[in-house]
C-alpha positions as CSV (number, residue, x, y, z in Angstrom):
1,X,12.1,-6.8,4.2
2,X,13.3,-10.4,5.7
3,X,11.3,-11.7,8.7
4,X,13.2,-10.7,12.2
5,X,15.3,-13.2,13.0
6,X,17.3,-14.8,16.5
7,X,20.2,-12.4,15.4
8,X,18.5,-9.5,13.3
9,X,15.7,-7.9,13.5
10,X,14.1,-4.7,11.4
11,X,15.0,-2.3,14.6
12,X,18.5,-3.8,14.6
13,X,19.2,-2.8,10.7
14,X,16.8,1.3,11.3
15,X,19.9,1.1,14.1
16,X,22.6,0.2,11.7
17,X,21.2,3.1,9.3
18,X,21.4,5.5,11.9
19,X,24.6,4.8,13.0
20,X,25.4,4.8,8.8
21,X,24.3,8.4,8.0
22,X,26.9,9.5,11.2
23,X,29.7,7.1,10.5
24,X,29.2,5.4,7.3
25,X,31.6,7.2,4.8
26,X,33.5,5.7,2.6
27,X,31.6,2.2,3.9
28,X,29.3,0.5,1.3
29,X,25.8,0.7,2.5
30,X,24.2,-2.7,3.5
31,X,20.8,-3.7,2.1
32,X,19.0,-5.2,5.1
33,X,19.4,-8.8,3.7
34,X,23.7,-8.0,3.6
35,X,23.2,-6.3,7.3
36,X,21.8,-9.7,8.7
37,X,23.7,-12.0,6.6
38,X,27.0,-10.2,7.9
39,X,25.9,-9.7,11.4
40,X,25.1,-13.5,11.5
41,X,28.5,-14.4,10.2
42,X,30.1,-12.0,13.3
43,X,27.8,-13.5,15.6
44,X,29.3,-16.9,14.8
45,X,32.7,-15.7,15.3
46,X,32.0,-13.9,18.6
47,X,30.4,-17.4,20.0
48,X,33.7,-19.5,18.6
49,X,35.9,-16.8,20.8
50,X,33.7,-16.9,23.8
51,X,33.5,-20.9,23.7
52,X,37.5,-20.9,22.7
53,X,39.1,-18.1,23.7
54,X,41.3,-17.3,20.6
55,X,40.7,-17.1,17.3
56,X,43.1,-18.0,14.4
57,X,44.6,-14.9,12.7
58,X,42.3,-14.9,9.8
59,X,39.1,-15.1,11.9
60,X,40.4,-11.8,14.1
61,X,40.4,-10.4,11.0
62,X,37.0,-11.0,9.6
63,X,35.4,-10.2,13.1
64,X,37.5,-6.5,12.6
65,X,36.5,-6.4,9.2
66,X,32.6,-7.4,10.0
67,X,32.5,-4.7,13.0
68,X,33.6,-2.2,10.7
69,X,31.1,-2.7,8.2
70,X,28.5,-3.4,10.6
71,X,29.9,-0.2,12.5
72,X,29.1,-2.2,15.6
73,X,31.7,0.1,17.7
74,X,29.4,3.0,16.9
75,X,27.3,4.7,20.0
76,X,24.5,7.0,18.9
């Protein structure tokens, strides 16, 4: 397993999994090393909107696509 990081740590991926054996089908399954790479990536993107306030089309769009694999707008 990666060392925890500022944006993922080994709780935040047992979370994702959880979330995964509710919601996941037909999503791939992350290995934790995807999971934090990806959830990096959409952390980036959510501080560009919050320091710019609009994102161009094509970053909307990998932020959706991110949540969705992350299933970030999952509640347990």
């Amino acid at each position: 397993m990666p060392q925890d990081s500022l944006f993922c740590s080994t709780y935040d991926y047992e979370h994702y999994l959880d979330r995964y054996e509710w919601e996941g089908e037909g999503l791939p399954r992350l290995t934790e090393e995807e999971f934090c790479a990806l959830q990096e990536e959409q952390m980036d993107l959510e501080a560009d909107q919050a320091a710019g306030g609009k994102l161009a089309p094509a970053k909307r769009k990998r932020l959706r696509e991110l949540r969705k694999l992350l299933l970030a707008d999952v509640e347990l």
